[in-house]
Biopython code that builds the backbone (N, CA, C, O; Angstrom):
import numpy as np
from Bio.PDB.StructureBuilder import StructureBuilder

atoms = [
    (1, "UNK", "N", (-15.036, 7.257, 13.229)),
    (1, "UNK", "CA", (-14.644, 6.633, 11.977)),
    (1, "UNK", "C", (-13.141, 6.410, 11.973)),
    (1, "UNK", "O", (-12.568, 7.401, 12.426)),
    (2, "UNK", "N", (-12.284, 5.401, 11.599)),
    (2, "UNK", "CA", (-11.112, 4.805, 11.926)),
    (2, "UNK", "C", (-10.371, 6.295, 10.464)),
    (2, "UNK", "O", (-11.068, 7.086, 9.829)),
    (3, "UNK", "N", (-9.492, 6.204, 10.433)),
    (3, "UNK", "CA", (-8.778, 7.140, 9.900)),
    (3, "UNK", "C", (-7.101, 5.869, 9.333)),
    (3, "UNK", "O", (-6.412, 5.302, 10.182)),
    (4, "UNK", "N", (-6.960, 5.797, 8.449)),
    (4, "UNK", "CA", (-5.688, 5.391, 7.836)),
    (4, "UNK", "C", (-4.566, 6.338, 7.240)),
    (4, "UNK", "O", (-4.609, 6.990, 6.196)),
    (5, "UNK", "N", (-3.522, 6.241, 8.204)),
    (5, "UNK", "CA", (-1.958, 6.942, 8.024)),
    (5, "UNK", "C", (-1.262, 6.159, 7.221)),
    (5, "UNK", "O", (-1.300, 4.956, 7.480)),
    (6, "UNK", "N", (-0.519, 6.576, 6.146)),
    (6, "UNK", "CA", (0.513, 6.179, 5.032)),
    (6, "UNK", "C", (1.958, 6.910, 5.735)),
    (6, "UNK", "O", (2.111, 8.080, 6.086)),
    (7, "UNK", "N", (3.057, 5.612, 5.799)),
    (7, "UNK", "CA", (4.016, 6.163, 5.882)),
    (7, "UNK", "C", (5.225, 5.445, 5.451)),
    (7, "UNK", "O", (4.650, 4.361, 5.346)),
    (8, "UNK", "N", (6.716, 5.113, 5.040)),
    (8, "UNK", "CA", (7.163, 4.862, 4.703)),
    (8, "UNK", "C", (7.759, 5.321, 3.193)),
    (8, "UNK", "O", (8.437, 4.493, 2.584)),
    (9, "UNK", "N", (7.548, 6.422, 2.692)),
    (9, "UNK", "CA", (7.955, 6.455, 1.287)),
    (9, "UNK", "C", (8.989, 7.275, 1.571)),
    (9, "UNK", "O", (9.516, 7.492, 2.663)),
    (10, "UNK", "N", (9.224, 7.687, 0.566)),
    (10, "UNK", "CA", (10.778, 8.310, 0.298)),
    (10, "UNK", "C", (11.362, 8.121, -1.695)),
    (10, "UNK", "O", (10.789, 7.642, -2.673)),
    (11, "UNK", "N", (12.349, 8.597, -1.554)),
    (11, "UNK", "CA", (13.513, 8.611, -2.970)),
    (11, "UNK", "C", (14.278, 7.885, -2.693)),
    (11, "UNK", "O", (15.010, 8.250, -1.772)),
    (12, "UNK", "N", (14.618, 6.135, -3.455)),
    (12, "UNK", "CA", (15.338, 5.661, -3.698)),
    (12, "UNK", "C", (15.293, 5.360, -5.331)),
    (12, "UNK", "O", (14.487, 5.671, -6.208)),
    (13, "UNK", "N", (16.914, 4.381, -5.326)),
    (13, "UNK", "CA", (17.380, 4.528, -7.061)),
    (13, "UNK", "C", (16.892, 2.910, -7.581)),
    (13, "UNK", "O", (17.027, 2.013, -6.748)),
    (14, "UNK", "N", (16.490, 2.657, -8.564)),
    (14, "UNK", "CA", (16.293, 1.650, -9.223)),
    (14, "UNK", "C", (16.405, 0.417, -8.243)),
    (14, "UNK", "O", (17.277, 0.655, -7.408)),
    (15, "UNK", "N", (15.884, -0.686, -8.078)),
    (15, "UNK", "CA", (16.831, -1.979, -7.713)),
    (15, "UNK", "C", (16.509, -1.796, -5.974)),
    (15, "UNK", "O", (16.326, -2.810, -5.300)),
    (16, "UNK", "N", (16.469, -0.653, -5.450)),
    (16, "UNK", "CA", (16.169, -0.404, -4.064)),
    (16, "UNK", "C", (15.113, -0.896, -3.361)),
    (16, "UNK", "O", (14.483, -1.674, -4.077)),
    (17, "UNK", "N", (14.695, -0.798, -2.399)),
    (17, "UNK", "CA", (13.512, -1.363, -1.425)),
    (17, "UNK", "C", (12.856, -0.400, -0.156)),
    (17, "UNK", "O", (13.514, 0.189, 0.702)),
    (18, "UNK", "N", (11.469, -0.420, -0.289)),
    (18, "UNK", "CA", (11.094, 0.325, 0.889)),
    (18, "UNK", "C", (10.147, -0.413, 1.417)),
    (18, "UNK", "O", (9.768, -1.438, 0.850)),
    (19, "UNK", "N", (9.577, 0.047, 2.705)),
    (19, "UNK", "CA", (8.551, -0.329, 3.136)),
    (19, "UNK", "C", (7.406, 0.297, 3.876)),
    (19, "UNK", "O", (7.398, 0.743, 5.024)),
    (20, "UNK", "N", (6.435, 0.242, 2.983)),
    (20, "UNK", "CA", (5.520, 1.393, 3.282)),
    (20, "UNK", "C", (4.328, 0.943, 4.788)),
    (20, "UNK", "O", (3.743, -0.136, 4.690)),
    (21, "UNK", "N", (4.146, 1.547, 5.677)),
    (21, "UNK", "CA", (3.186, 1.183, 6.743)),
    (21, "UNK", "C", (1.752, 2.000, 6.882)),
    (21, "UNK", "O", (1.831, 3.229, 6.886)),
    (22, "UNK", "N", (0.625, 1.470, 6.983)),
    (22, "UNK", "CA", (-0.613, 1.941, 6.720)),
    (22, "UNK", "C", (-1.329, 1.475, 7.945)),
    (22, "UNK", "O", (-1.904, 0.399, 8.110)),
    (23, "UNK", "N", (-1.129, 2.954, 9.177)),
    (23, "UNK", "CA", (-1.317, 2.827, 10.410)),
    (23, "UNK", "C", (-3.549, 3.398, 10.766)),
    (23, "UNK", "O", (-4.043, 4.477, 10.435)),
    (24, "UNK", "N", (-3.940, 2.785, 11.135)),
    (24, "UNK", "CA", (-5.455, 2.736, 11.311)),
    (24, "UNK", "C", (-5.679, 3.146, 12.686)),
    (24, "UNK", "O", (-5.065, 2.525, 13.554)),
    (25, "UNK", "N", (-6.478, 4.115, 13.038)),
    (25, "UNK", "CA", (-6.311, 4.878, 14.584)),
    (25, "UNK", "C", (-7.510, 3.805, 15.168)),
    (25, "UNK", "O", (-7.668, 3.847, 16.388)),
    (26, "UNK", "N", (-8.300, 2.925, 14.464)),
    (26, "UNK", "CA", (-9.015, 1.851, 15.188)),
    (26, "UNK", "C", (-8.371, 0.601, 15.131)),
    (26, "UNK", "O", (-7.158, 0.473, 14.962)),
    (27, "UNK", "N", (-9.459, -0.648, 15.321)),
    (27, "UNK", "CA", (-9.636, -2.141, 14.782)),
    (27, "UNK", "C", (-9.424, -2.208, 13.433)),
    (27, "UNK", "O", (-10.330, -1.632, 12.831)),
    (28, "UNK", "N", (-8.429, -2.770, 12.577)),
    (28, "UNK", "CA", (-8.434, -3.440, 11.176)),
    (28, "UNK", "C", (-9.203, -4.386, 11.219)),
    (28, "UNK", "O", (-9.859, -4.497, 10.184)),
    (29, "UNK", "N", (-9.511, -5.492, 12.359)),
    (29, "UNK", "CA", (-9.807, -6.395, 12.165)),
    (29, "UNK", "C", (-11.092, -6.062, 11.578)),
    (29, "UNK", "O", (-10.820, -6.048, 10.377)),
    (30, "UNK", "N", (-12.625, -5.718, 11.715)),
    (30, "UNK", "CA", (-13.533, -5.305, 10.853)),
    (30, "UNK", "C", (-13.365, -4.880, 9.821)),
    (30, "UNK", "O", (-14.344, -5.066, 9.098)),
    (31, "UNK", "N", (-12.481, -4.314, 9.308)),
    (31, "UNK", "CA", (-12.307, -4.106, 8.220)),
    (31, "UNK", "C", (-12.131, -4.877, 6.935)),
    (31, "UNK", "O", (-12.250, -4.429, 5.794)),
    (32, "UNK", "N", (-11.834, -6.087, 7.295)),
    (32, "UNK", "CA", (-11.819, -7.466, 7.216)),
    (32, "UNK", "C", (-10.458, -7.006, 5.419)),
    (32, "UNK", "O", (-9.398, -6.382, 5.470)),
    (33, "UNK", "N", (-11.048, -7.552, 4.306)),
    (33, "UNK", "CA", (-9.821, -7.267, 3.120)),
    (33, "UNK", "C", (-9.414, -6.011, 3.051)),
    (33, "UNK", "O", (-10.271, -5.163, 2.801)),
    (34, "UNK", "N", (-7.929, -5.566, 3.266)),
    (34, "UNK", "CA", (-7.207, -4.417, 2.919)),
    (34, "UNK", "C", (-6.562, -3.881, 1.709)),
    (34, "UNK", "O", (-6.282, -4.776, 0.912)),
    (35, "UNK", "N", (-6.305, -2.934, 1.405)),
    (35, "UNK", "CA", (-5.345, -3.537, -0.092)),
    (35, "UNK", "C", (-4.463, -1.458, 0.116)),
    (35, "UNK", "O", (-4.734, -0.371, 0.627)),
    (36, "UNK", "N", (-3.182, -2.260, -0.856)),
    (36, "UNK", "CA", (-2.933, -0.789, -1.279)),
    (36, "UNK", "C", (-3.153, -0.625, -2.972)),
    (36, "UNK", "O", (-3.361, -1.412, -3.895)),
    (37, "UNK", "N", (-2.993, 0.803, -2.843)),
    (37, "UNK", "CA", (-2.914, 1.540, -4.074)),
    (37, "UNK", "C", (-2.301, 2.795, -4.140)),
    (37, "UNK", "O", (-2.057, 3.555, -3.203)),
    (38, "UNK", "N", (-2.044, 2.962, -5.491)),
    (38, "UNK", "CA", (-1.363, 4.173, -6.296)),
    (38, "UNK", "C", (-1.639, 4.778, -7.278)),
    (38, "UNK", "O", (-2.248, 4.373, -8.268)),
    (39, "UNK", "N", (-1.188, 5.837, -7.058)),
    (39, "UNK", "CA", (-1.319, 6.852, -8.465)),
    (39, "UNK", "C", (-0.221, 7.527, -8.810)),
    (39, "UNK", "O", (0.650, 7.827, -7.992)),
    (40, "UNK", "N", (-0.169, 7.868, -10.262)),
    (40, "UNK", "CA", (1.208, 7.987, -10.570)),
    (40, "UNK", "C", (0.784, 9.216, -11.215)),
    (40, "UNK", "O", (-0.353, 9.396, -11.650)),
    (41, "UNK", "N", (1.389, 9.752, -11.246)),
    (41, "UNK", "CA", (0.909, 11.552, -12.132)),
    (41, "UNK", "C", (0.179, 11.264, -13.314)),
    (41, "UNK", "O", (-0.025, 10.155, -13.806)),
    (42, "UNK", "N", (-0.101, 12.097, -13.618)),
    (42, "UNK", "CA", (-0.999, 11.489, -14.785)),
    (42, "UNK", "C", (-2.069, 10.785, -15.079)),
    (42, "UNK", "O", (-2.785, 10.906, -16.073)),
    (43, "UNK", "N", (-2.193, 9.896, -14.018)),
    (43, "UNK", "CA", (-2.816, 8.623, -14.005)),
    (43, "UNK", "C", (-3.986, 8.371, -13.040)),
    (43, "UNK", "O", (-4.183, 9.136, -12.096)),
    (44, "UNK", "N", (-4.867, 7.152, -13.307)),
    (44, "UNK", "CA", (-5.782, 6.866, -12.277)),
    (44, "UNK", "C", (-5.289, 6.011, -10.919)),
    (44, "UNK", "O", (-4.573, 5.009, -10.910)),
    (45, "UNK", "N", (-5.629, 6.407, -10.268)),
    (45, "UNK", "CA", (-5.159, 4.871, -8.770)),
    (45, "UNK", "C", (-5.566, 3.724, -9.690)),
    (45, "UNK", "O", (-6.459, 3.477, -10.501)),
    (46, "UNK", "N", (-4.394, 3.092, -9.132)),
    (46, "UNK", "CA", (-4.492, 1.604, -9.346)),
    (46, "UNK", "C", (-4.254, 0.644, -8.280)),
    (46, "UNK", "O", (-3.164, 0.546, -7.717)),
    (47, "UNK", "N", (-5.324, -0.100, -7.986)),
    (47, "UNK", "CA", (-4.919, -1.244, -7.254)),
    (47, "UNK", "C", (-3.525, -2.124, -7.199)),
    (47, "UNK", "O", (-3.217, -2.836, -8.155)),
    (48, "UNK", "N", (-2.841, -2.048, -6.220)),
    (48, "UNK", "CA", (-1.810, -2.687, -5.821)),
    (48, "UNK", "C", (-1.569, -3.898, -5.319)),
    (48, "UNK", "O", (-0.783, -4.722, -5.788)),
    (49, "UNK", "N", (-2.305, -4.028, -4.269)),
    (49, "UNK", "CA", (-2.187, -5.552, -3.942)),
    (49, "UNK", "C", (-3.322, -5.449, -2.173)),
    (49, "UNK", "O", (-3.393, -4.593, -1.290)),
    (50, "UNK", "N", (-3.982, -6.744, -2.380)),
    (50, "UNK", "CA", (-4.796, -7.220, -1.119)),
    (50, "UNK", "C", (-4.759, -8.062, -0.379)),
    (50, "UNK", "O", (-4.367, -9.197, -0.648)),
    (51, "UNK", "N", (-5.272, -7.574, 1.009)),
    (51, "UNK", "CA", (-4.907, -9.089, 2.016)),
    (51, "UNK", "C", (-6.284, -9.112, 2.749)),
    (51, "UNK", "O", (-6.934, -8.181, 3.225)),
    (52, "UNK", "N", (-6.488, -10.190, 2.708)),
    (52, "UNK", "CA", (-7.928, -10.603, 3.541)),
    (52, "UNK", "C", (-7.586, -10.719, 4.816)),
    (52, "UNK", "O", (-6.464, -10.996, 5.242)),
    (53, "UNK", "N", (-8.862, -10.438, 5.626)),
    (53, "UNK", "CA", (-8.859, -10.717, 7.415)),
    (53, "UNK", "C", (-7.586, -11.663, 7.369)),
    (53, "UNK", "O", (-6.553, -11.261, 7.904)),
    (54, "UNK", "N", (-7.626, -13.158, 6.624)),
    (54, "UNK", "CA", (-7.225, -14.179, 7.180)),
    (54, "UNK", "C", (-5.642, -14.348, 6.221)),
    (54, "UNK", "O", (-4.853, -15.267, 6.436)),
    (55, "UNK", "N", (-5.446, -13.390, 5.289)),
    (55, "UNK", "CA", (-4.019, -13.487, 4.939)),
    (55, "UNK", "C", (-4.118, -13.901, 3.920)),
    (55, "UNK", "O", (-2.973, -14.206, 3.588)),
    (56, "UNK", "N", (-5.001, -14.208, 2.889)),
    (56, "UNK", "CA", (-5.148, -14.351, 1.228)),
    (56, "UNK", "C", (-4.310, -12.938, 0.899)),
    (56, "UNK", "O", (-4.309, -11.917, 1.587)),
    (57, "UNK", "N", (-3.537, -13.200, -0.463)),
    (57, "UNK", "CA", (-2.721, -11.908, -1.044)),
    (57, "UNK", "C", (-3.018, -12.301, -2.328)),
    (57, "UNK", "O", (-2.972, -13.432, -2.812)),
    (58, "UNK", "N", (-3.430, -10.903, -3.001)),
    (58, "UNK", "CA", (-3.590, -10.801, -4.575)),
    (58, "UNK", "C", (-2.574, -9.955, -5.008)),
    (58, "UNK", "O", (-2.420, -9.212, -4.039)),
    (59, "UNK", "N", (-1.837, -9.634, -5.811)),
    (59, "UNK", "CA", (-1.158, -8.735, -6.522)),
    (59, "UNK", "C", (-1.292, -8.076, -7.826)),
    (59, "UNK", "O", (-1.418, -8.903, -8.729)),
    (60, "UNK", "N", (-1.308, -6.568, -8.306)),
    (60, "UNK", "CA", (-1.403, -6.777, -9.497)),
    (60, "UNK", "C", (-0.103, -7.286, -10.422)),
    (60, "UNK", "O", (1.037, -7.227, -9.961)),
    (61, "UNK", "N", (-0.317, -7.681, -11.478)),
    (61, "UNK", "CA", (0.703, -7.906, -12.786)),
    (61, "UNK", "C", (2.061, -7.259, -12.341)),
    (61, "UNK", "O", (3.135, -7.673, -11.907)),
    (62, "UNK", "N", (1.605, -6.269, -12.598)),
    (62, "UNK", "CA", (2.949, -5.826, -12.483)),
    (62, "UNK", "C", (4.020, -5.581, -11.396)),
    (62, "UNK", "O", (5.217, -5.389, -11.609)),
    (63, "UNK", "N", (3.440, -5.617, -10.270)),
    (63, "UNK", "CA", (4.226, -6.177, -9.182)),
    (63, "UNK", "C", (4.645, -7.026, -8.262)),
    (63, "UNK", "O", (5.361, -6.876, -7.272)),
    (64, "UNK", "N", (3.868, -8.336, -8.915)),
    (64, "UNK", "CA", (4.167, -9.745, -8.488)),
    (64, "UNK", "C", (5.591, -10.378, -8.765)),
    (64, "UNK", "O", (6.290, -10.356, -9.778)),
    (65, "UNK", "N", (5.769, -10.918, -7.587)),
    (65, "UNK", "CA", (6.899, -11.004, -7.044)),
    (65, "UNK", "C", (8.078, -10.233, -6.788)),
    (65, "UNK", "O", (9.207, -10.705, -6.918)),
    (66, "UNK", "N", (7.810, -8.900, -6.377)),
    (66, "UNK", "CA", (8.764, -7.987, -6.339)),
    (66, "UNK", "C", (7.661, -7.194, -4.914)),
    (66, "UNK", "O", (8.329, -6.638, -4.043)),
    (67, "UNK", "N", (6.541, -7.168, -4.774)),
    (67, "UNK", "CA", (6.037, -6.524, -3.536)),
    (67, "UNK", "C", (5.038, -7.477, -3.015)),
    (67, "UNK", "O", (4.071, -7.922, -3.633)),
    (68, "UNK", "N", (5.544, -7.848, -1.265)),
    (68, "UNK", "CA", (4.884, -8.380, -0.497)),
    (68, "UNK", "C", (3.746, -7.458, 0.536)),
    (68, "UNK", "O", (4.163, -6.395, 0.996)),
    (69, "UNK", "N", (2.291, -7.916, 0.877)),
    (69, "UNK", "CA", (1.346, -6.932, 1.423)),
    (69, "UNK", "C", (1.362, -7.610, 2.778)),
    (69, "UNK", "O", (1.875, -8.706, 2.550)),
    (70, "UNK", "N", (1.122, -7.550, 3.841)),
    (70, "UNK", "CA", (1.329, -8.352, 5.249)),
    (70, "UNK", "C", (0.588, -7.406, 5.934)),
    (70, "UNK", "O", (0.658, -6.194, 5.728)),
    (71, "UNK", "N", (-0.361, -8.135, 7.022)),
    (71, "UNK", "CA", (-1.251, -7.082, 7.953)),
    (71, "UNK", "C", (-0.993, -7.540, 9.513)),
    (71, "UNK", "O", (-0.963, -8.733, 9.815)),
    (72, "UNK", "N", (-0.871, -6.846, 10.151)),
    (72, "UNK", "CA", (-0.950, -6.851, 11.937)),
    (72, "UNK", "C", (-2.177, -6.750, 12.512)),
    (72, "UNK", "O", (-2.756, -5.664, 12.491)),
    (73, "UNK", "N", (-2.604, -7.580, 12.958)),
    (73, "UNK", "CA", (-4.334, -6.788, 13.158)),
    (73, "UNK", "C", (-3.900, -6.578, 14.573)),
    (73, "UNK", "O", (-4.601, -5.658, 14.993)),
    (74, "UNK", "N", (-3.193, -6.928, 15.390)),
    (74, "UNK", "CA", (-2.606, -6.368, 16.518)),
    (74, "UNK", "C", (-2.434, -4.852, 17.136)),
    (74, "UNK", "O", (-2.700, -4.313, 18.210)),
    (75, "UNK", "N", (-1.757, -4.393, 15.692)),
    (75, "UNK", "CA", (-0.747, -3.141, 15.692)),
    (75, "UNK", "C", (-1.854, -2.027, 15.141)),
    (75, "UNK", "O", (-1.984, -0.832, 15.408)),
    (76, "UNK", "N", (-2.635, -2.961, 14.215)),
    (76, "UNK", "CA", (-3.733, -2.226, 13.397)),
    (76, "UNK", "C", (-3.150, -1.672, 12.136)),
    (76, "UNK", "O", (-3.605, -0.622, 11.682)),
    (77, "UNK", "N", (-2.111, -2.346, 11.501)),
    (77, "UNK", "CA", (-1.248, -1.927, 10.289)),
    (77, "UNK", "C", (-0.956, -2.782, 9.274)),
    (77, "UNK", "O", (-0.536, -3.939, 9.260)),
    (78, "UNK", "N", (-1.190, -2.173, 8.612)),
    (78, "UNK", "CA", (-1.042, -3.177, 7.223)),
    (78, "UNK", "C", (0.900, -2.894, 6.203)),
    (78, "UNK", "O", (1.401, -1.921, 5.639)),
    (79, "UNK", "N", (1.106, -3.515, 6.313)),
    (79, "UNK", "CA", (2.513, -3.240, 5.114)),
    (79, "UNK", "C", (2.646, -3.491, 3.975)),
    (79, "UNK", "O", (1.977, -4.372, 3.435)),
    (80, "UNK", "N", (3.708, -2.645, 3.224)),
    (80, "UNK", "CA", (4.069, -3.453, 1.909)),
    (80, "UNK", "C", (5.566, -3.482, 1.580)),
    (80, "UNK", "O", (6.195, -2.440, 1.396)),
    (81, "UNK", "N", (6.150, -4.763, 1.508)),
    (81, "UNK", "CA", (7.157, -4.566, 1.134)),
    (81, "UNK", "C", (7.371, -4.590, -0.279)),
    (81, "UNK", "O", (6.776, -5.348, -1.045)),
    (82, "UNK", "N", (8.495, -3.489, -0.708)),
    (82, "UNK", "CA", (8.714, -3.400, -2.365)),
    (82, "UNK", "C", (10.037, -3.208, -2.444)),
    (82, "UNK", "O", (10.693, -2.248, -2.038)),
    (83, "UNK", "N", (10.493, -4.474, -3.158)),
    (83, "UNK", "CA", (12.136, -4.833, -3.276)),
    (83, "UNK", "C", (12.127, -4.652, -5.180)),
    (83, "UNK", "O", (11.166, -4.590, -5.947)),
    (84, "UNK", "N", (13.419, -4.615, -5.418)),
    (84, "UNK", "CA", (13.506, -4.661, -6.753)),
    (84, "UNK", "C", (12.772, -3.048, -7.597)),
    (84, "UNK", "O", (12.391, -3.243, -8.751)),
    (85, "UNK", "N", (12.627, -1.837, -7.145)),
    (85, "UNK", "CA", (12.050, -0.998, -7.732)),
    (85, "UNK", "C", (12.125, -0.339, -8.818)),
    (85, "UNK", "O", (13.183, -0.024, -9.363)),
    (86, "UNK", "N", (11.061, -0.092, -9.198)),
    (86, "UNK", "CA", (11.573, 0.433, -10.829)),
    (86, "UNK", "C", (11.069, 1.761, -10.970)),
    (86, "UNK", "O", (9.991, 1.919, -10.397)),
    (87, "UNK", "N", (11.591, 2.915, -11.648)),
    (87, "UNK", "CA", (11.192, 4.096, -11.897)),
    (87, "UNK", "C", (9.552, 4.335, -12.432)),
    (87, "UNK", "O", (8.981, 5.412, -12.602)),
    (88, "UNK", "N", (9.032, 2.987, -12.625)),
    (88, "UNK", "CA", (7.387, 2.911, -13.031)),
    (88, "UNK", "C", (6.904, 2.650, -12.021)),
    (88, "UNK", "O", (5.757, 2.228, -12.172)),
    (89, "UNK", "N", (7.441, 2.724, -10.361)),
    (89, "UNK", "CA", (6.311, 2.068, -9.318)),
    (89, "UNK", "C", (6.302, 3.760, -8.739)),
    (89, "UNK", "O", (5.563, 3.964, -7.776)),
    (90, "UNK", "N", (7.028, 4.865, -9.246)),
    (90, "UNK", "CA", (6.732, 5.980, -8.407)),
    (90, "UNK", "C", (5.282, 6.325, -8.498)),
    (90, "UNK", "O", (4.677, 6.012, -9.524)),
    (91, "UNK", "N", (4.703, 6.901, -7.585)),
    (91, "UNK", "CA", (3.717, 6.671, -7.163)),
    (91, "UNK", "C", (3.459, 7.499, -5.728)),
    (91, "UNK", "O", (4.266, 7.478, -4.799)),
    (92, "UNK", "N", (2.046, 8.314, -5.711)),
    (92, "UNK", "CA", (1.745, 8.113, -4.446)),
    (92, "UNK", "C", (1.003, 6.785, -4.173)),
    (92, "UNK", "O", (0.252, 6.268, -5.000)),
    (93, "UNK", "N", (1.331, 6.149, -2.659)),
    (93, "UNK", "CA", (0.823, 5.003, -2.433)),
    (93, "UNK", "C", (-0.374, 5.357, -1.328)),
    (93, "UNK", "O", (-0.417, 6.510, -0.898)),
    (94, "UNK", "N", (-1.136, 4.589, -0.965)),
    (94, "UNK", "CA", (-2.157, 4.724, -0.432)),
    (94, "UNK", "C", (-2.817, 3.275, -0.025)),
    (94, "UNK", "O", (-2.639, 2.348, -0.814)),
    (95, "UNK", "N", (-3.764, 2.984, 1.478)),
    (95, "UNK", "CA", (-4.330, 1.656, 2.008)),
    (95, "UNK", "C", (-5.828, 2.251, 2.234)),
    (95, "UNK", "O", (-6.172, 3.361, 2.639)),
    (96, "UNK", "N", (-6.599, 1.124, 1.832)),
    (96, "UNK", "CA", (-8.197, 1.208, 1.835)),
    (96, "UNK", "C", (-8.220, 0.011, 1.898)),
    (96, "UNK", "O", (-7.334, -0.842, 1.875)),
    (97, "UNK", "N", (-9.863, -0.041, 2.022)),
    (97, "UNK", "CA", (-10.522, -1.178, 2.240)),
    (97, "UNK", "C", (-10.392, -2.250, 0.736)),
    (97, "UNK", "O", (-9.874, -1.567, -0.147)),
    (98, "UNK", "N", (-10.616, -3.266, 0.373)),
    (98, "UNK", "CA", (-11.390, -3.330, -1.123)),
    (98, "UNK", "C", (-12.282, -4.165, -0.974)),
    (98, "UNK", "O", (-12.383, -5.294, -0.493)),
    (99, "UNK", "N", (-13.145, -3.175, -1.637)),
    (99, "UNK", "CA", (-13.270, -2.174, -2.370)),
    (99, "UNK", "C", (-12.761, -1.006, -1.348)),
    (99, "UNK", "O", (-12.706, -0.963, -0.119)),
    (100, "UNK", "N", (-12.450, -0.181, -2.259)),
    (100, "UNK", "CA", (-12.211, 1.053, -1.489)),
    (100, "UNK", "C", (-13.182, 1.618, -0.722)),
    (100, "UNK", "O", (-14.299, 1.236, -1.071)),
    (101, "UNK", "N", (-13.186, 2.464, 0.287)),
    (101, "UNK", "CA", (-14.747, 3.107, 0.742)),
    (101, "UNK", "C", (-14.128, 4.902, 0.509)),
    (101, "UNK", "O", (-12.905, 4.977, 0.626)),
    (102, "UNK", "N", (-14.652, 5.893, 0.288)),
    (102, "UNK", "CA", (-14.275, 7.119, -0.052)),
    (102, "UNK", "C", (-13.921, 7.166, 1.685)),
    (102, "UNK", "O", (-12.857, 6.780, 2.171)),
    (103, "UNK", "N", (-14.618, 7.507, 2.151)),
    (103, "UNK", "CA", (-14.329, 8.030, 3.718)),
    (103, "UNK", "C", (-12.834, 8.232, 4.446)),
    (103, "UNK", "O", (-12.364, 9.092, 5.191)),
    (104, "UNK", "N", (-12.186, 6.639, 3.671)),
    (104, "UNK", "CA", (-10.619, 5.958, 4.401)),
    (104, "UNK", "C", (-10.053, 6.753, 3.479)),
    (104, "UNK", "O", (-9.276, 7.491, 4.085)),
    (105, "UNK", "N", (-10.036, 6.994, 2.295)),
    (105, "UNK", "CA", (-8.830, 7.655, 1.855)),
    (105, "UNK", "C", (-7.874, 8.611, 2.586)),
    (105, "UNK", "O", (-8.235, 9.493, 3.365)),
    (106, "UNK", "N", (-6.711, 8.348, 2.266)),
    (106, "UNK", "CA", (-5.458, 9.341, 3.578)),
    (106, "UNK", "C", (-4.708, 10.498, 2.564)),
    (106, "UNK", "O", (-5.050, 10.835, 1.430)),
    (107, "UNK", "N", (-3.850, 10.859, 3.182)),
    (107, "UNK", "CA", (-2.942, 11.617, 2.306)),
    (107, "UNK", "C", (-2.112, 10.786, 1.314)),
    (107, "UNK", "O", (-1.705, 11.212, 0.234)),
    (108, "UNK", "N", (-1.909, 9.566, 1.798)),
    (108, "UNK", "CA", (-1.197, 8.624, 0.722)),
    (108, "UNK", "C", (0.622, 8.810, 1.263)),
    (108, "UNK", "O", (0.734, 9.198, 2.426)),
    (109, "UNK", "N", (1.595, 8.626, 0.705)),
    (109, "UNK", "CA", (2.694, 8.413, 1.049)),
    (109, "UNK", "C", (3.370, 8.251, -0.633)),
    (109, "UNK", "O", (3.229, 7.405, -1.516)),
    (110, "UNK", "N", (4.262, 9.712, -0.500)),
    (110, "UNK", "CA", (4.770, 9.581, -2.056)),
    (110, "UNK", "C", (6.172, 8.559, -1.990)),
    (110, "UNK", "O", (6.959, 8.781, -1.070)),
    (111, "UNK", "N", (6.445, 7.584, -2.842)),
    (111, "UNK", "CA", (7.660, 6.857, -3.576)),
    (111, "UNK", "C", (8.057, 7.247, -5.032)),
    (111, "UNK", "O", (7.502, 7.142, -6.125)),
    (112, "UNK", "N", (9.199, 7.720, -4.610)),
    (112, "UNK", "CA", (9.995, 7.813, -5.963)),
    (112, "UNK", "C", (11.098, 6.897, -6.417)),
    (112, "UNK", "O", (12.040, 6.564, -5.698)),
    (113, "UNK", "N", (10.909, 6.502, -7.700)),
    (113, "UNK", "CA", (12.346, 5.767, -7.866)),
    (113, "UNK", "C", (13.152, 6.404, -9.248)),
    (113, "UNK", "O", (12.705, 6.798, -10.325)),
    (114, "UNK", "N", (14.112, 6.344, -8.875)),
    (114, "UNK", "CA", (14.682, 7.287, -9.522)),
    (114, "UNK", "C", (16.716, 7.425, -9.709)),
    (114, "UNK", "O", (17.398, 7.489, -8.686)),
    (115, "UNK", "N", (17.089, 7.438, -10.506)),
    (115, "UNK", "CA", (18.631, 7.407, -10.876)),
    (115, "UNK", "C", (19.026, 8.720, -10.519)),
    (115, "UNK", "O", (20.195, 9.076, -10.670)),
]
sb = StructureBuilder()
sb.init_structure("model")
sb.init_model(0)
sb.init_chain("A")
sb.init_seg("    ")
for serial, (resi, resn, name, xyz) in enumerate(atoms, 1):
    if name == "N":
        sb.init_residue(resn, " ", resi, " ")
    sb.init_atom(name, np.array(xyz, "f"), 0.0, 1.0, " ", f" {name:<3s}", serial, name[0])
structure = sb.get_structure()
């Protein structure tokens, strides 16, 4: 069963940028739409944003145009870039299928933003 690694997070301040990588120990390509997500204390995961086999991108609301999702089916990794951050995107982040499948869930990759 393919296994998905979260990595890229960290503590940066408002306005900052990271980029999170969501490494798959198989083929992405079967996997065909990817997406990330988060959870924020308190809170339920929320869908973040998706990319199909062929490079369709959805975003939610609230982070359109401020985070780009991009996949390697090469590398077997999916990315996200998140420019412009705001103290509401902290979050652990996390990559699944979507729909999600329980199995892929990872440890996730915590982002903080923060002054």
């Amino acid at each position: 069963q393919v296994q998905l690694v979260e990595s890229g997070g960290g503590y940066v301040q408002p306005g900052g940028s990271l980029r999170l990588s969501c490494t798959a120990s198989g083929s992405i390509y079967n996997m065909n739409t990817l997406g990330w997500y988060r959870q924020a204390p308190g809170k339920e995961r929320e869908l973040v944003a998706t990319i199909s086999l062929y490079g369709a991108r959805n975003y939610a609301d609230s982070v359109k145009g401020r985070f780009t999702i991009s996949r390697d089916n090469a590398k077997n990794t999916v990315y996200l870039q998140m420019n412009s951050l705001e103290p509401e995107d902290t979050a652990v982040y996390y990559c699944n299928k979507f729909p999600p499948v329980t199995p892929y869930w990872g440890q996730g990759t915590q982002v903080t933003v923060s002054s």
